[in-house]
C-alpha positions in Angstrom: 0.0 0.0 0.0 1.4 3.3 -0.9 0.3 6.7 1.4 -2.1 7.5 -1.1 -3.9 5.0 0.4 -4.4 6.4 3.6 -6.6 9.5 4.0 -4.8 12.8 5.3 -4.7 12.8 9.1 -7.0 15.0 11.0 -6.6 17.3 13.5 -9.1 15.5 16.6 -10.8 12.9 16.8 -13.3 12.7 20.0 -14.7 9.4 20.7 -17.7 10.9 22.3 -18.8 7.3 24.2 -17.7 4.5 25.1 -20.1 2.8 22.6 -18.4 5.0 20.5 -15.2 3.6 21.3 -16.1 0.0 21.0 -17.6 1.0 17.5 -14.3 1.9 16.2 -12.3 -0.5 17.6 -14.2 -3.7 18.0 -13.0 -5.2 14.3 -9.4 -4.9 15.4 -6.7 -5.7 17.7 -6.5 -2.9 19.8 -8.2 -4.8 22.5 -5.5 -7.1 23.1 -2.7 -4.0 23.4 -4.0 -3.2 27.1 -5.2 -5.6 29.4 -7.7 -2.7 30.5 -9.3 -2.5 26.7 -9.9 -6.3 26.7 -11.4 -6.1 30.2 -13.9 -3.0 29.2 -14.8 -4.7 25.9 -15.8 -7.6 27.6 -18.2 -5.7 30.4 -19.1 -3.8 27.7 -20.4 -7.1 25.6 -22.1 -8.4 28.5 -24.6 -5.0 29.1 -27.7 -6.5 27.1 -27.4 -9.9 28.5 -28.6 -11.4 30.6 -32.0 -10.3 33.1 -33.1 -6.4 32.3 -33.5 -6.5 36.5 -29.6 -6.0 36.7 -28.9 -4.0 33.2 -28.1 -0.8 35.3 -25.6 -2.6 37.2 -23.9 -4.0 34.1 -24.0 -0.5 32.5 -22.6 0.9 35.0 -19.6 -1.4 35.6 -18.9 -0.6 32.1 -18.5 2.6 32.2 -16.1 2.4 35.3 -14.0 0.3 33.5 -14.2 2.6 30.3 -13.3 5.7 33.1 -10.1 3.6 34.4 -9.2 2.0 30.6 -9.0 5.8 29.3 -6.7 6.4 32.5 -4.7 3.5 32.5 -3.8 3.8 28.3 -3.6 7.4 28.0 0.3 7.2 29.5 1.0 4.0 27.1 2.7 5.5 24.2 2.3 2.1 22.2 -1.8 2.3 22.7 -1.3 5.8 21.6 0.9 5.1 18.3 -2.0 2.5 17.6 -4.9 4.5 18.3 -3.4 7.7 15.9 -2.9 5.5 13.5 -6.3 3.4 13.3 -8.2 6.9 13.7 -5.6 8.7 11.2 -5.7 11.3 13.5 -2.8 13.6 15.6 -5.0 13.5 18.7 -7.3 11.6 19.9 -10.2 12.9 22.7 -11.9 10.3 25.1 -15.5 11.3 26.3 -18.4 10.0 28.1 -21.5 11.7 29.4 -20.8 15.0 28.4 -17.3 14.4 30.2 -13.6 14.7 28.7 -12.0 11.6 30.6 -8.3 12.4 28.7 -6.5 12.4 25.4 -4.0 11.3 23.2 -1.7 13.3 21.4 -0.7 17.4 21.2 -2.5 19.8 23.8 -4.9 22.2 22.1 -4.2 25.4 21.8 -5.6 27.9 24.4 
């Protein structure tokens, strides 16, 4: 493949969920380059399954585990050379709930 392949990078990227997340990243390998990813992705699987009685209590084990995943990969710089390079994007913005949980990449300018 040459680079004309590849689209241009772009300047952010915000993941604005963690369904968002998994919906960019669940056809790939990323899950398997932090043990936190593969532990999210799996509470994440298991939210619709199951009895509706305890669907709350799934959901919400996910999105502690997507809170500490964000905090535990942010400082890997191999996650982040992955992530760039799967969203073809210089930085890359984790959010939930209205919520910036952390980032990849440059600082924006102020």
């Amino acid at each position: 493949m040459s680079e004309e392949d590849f689209p241009p990078p772009v300047a952010e990227f915000v993941l604005d969920s963690m369904d968002d997340f998994v919906l960019k990243t669940k056809d790939t390998s990323m899950r398997f380059m932090h043990p936190s990813i593969n532990q999210f992705m799996e509470f994440h699987s298991k939210i619709n399954v199951g009895c509706g009685c305890n669907r709350k209590k799934r959901l919400a084990r996910a999105e502690e585990s997507y809170a500490k995943m964000v905090t535990e990969i942010v400082p890997n710089v191999d996650v982040e050379v992955a992530m760039t390079r799967l969203l073809q994007a210089y930085r890359i913005v984790f959010r939930h709930n209205g919520r910036e949980l952390g980032y990849f990449g440059t600082p924006r300018d102020t």
